[in-house]
C-alpha positions in Angstrom: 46.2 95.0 116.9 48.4 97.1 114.4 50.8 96.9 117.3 51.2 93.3 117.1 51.4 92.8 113.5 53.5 94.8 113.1 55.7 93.0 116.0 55.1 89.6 114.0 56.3 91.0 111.0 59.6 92.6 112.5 60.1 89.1 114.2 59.9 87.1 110.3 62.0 89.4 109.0 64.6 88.9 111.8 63.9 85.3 111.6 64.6 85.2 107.9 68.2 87.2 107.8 69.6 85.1 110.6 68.5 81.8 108.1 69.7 83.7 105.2 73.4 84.3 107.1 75.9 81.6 105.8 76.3 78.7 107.8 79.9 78.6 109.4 81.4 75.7 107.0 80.8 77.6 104.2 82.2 80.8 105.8 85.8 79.2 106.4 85.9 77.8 102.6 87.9 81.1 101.6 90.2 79.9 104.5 92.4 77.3 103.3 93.4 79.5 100.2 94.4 82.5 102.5 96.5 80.2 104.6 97.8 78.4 101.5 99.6 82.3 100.3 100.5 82.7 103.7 102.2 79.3 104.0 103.8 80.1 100.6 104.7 83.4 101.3 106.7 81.7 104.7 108.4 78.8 102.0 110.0 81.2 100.4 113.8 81.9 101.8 115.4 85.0 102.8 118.5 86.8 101.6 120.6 85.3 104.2 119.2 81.7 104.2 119.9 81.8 100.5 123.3 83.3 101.0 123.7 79.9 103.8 122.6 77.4 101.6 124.9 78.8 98.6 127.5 78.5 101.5 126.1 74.8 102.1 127.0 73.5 98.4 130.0 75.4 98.5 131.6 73.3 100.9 129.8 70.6 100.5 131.6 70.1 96.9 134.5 71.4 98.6 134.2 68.2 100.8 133.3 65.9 97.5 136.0 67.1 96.0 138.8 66.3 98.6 137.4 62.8 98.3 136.1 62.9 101.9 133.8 60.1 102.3 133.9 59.2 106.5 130.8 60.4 107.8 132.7 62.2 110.7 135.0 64.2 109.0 132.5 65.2 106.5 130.7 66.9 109.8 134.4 68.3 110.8 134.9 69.8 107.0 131.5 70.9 107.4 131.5 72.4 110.1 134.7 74.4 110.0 133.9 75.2 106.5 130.8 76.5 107.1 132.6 79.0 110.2 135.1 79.9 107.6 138.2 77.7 109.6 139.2 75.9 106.6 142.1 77.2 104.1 139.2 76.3 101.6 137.1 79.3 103.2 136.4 82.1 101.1 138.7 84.9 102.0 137.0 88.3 103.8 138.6 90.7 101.3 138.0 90.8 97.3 141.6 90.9 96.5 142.1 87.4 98.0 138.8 86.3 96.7 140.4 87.4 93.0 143.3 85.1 93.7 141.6 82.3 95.1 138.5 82.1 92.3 141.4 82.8 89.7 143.7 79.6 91.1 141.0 77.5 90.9 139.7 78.4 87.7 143.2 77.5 86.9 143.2 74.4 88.3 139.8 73.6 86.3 141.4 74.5 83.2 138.4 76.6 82.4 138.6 78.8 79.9 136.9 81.6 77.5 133.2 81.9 78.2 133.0 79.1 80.9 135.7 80.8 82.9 133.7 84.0 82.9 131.0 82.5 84.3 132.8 80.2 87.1 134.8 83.7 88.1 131.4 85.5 88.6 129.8 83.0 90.6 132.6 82.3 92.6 133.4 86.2 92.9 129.6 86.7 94.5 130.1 84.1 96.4 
């Protein structure tokens, strides 16, 4: 007789910690805002698709500035720009970057404090 309370009682208890669990809707609530920092974390660019956009609004003014407007030789400027084809290209060694920021600050007219800043930008480039 002890034997089989004592098997009832086990069996409640058992009975009542399975109820007592969480039911599986409220277990994925913490979900969403894990995958919310992980989409985040996956928005956030890397060093060299910043470097490619800078590169994109580079020649993209580049392009503005030439005052070309047809849709298809935007693509060609684009394109070549973007490979480096174009005399607009920024030049592989620092020397010809120097001159080539420092003509076309010239051609800007900038000067003093805005000049400083237009060299460094266009120096990191």
């Amino acid at each position: 007789m002890k034997q089989l309370i004592a098997a009832v009682v086990i069996a409640a208890f058992a009975a009542s910690t399975a109820f007592a669990q969480q039911p599986q809707g409220e277990a994925k609530k913490g979900a969403p805002a894990a995958e919310k920092k992980a989409q985040q974390a996956k928005k956030e660019p890397s060093p060299a698709q910043l470097k490619q956009q800078e590169r994109m609004r580079q020649c993209s003014g580049d392009a503005k500035a030439k005052g070309i407007n047809s849709k298809e030789e935007r693509n060609k400027f684009m394109s070549a720009c973007l490979k480096g084809e174009t005399a607009d290209a920024k030049p592989a060694t620092q020397q010809d970057r120097m001159k080539s920021c420092n003509k076309e600050a010239g051609n800007k007219q900038l000067k003093g404090e805005d000049r400083k800043k237009f060299m460094s930008s266009c120096l990191k480039g």
